[in-house]
C-alpha positions as CSV (number, residue, x, y, z in Angstrom):
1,X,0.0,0.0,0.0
2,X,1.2,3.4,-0.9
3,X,-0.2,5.8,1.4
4,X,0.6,9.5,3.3
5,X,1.1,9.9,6.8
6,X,-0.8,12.9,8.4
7,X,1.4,14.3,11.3
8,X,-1.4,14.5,13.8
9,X,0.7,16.3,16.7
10,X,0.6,19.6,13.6
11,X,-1.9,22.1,14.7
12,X,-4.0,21.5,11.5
13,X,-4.2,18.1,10.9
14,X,-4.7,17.7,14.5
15,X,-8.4,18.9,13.3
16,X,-9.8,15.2,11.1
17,X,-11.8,17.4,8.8
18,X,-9.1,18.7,7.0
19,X,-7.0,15.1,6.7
20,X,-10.7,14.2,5.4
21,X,-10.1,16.9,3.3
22,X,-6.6,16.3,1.7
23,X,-8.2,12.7,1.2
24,X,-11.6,13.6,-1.1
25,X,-9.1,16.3,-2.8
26,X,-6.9,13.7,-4.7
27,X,-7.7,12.9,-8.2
28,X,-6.7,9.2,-7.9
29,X,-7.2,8.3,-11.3
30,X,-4.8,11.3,-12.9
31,X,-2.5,10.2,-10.3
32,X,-2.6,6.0,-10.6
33,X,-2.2,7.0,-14.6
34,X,0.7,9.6,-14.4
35,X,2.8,8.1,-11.3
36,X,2.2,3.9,-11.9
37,X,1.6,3.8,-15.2
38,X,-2.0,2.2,-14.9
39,X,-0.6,-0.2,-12.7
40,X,-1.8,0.0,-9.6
41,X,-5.8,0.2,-8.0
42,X,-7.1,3.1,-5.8
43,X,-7.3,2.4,-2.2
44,X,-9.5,2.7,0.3
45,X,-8.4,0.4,3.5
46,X,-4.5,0.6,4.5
47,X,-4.6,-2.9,5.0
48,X,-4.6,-4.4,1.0
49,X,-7.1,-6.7,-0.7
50,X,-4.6,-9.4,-0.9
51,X,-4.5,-10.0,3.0
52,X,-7.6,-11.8,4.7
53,X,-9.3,-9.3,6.7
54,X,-9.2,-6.5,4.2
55,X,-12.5,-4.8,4.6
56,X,-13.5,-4.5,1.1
57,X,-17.4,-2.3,2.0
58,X,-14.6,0.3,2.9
59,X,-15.3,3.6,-0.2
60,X,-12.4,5.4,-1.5
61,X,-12.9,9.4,-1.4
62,X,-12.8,12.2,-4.2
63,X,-15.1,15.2,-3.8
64,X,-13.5,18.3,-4.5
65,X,-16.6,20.6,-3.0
66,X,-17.2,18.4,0.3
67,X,-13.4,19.2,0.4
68,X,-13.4,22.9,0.5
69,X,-16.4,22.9,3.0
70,X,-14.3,20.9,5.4
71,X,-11.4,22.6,4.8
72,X,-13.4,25.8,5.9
73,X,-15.0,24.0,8.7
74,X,-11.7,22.5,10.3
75,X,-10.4,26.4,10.6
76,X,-7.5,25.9,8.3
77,X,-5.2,29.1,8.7
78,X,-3.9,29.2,5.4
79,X,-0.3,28.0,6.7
80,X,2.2,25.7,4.3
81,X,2.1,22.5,4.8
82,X,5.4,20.7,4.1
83,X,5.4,17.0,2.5
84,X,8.2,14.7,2.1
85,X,8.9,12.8,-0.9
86,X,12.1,10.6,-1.6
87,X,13.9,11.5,-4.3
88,X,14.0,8.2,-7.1
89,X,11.6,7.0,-9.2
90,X,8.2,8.7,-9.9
91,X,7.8,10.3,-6.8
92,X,8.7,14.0,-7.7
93,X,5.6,13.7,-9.9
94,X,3.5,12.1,-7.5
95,X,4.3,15.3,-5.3
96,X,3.9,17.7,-7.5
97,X,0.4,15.6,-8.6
98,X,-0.8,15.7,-4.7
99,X,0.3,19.6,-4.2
100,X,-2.0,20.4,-7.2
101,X,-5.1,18.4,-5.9
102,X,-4.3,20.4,-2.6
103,X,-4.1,23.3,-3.9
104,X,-7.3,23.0,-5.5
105,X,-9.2,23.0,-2.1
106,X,-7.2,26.1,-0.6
107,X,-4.2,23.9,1.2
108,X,-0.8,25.0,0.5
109,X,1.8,22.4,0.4
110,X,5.1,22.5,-0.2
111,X,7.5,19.5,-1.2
112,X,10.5,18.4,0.2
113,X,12.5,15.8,-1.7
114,X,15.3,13.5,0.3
115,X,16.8,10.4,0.1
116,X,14.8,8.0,1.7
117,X,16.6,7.3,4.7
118,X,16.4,10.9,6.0
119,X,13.0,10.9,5.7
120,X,12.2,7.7,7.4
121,X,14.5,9.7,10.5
122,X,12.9,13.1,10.0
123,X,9.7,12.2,9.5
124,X,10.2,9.9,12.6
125,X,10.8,12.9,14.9
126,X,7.8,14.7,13.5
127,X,9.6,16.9,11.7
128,X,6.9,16.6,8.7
129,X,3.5,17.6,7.9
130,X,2.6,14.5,5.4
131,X,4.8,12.0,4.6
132,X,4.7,9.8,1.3
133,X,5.4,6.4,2.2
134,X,5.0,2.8,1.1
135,X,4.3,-0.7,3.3
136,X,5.0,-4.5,1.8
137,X,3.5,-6.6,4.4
138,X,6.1,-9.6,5.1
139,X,4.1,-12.5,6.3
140,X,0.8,-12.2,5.6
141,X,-1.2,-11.3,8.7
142,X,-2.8,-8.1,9.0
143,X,-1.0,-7.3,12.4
144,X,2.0,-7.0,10.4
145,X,0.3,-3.8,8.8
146,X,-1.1,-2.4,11.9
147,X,1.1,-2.7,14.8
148,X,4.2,-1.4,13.2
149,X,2.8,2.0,11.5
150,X,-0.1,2.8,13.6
151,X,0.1,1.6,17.4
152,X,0.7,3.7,20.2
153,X,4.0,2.2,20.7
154,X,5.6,2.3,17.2
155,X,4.1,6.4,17.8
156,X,7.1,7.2,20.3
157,X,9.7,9.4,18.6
158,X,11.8,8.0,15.8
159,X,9.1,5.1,15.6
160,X,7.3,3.4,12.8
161,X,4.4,5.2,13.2
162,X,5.3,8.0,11.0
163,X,1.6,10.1,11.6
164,X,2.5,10.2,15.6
165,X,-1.3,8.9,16.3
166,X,-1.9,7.3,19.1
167,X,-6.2,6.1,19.7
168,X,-6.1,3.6,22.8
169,X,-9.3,2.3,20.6
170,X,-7.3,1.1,18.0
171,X,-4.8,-0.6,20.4
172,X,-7.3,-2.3,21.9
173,X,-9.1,-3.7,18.7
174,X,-5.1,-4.9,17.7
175,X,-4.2,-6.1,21.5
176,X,-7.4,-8.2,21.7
177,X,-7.1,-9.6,17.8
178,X,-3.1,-10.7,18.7
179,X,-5.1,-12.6,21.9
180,X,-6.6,-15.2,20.2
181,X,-6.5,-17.8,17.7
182,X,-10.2,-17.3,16.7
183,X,-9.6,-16.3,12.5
184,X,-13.0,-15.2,12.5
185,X,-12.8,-13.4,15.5
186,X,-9.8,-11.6,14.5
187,X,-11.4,-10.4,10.8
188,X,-14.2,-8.9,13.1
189,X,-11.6,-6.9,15.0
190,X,-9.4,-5.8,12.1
191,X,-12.3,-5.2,9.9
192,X,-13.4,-2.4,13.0
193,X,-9.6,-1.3,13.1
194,X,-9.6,-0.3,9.2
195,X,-13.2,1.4,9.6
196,X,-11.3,3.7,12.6
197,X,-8.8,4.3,10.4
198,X,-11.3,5.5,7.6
199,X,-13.0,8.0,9.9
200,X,-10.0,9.4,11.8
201,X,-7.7,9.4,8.9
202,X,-4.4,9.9,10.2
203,X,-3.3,8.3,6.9
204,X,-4.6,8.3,3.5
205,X,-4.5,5.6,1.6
206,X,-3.6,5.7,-2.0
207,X,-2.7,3.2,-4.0
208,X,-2.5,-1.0,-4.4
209,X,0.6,-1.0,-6.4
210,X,0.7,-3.9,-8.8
211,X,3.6,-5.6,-9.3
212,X,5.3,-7.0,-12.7
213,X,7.7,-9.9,-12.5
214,X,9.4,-11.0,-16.1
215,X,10.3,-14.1,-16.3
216,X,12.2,-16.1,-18.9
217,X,10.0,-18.9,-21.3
218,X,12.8,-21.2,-20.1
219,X,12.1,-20.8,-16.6
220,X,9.6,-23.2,-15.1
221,X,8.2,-23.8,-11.4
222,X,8.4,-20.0,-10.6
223,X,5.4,-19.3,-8.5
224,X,5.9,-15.3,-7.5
225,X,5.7,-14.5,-3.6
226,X,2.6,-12.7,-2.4
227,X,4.7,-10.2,0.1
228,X,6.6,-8.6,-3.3
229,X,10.2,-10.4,-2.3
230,X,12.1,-13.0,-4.6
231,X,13.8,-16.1,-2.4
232,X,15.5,-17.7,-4.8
């Protein structure tokens, strides 16, 4: 999932109408065509549709107007907002995308390319307003999503959770889905954790990436990995 983290500890997005508002603001299909080539879906849930649990009733958001009135409801001020974007790739046009569709709605933001390592330490110490970021899930369970980029633990400074929120609601659903074995019972847990996440919004989801792997005619037997990494 490719997604931005909204630095809730900023005065603004501390208010959830306006990270509503950055959200509805993004033209996802001008962006999925001009950053991924057509290769990728929009998203809606930060957990992705190929790990069980993903909440699929969740609805992605693009309404310009709903935007504005939010953004004049949450008391924006008017101030710059700063993103960070690693430098590589087609991220300088995905930045320059995102500003646009903000600007549209009456947010000023400004980007801030850096090499990838400085921002996962910047952005770490809250040093951001939005972040542009990426998570590949490692072994399949939805935990693996949650815990690391949007618990109250991974939240403490130079942590994981790169949009410093902290809800004791969602640590609860993800403490009492990690206490039992129940698959069913976890689902009905996570599937209440990504429904927080779509109301509070401290991040935005934005894209399933998909993922091309070229193999030779000679080559037989390959089956590709589900978590996007080749052990050969």
């Amino acid at each position: 999932t490719t997604y931005l983290a909204l630095n809730v500890k900023r005065k603004a997005l501390a208010d959830a109408r306006l990270r509503r508002a950055l959200w509805l603001a993004i033209d996802k299909k001008t962006y999925i065509q001009s950053v991924s080539a057509g290769f990728a879906t929009p998203a809606a849930s930060f957990l992705p549709p190929g790990i069980w649990s993903h909440d699929k009733t969740l609805k992605d958001r693009s309404d310009v107007e709903q935007a504005k009135a939010l953004v004049k409801a949450s008391g924006y001020d008017g101030s710059e907002l700063t993103m960070f974007v690693a430098t590589g790739g087609t991220r300088k046009v995905a930045g320059e995308l995102l500003m646009a569709d903000f600007a549209k709605i009456g947010v000023k933001v400004v980007v801030r390319m850096m090499e990838l390592g400085e921002l996962f330490k910047r952005s770490g110490q809250g040093e951001h307003d939005i972040a542009m970021l990426a998570w590949y899930g490692d072994n399949g369970d939805p935990d693996n999503f949650f815990t690391p980029n949007l618990s109250c633990a991974a939240a403490a400074q130079g942590g994981g959770n790169k949009a410093h929120w902290c809800d004791a609601r969602f640590d609860a659903l993800l403490d009492a889905a990690n206490k039992t074995t129940d698959t069913a019972r976890r689902t009905e847990l996570y599937t209440q954790a990504q429904r927080l996440l779509h109301d509070e919004v401290p991040v935005i989801p934005l894209t399933y990436p998909m993922i091309m792997t070229a193999v030779n005619k000679r080559v037989s037997g390959f089956v590709p990995s589900p978590f996007n990494n080749l052990d050969l």
